[in-house]
C-alpha positions as CSV (number, residue, x, y, z in Angstrom):
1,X,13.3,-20.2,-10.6
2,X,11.6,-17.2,-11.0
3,X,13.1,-13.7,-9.2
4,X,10.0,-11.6,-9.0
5,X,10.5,-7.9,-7.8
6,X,9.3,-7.1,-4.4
7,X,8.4,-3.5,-3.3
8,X,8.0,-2.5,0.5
9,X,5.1,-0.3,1.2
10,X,4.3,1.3,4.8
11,X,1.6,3.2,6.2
12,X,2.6,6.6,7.4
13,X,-0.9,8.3,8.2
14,X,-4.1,7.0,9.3
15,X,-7.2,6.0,6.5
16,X,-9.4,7.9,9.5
17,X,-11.6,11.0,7.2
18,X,-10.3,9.8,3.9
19,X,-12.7,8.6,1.2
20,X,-14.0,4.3,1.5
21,X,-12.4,3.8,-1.6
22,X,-9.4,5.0,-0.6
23,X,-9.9,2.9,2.7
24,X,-10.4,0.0,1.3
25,X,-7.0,0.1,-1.0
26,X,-4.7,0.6,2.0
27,X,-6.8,-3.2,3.5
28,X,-6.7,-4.5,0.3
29,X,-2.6,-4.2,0.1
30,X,-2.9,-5.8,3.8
31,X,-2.2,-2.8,5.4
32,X,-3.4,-2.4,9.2
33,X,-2.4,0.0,11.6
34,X,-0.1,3.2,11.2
35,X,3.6,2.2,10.3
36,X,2.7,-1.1,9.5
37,X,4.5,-2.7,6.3
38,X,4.1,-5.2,3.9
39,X,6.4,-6.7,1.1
40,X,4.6,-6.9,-2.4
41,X,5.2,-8.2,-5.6
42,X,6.1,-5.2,-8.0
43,X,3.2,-5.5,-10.6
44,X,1.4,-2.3,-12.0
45,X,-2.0,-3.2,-10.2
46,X,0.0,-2.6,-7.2
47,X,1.8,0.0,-8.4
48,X,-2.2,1.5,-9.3
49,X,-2.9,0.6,-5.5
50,X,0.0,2.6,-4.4
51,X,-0.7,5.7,-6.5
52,X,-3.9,6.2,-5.5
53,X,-3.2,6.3,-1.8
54,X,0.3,8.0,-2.3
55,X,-0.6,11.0,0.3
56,X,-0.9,7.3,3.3
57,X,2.3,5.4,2.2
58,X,5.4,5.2,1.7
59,X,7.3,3.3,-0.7
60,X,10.8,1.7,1.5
């Protein structure tokens, strides 16, 4: 059995203005609307994801 880590993301302000790329990360870690969260294995392509969009998420 393998424990993997999980991190909690949620998205605090809205993709609306900000650059496609940027757009498309926040959909791509299966985000949706504002203060929605998702549960996501901790690996450092996520962690990339989450860094890039820092200034939309929050990390729970």
């Amino acid at each position: 059995m393998t424990t993997e880590k999980k991190v909690t993301v949620q998205l605090v302000r809205s993709p609306i203005g900000c650059a496609e790329s940027h757009r498309a990360t926040v959909r791509g870690l299966g985000l949706r609307k504002v203060r929605s969260t998702r549960e996501l294995v901790d690996t450092p392509e996520v962690r990339g994801m989450i860094n890039k969009i820092s200034y939309l998420v929050k990390v729970l």
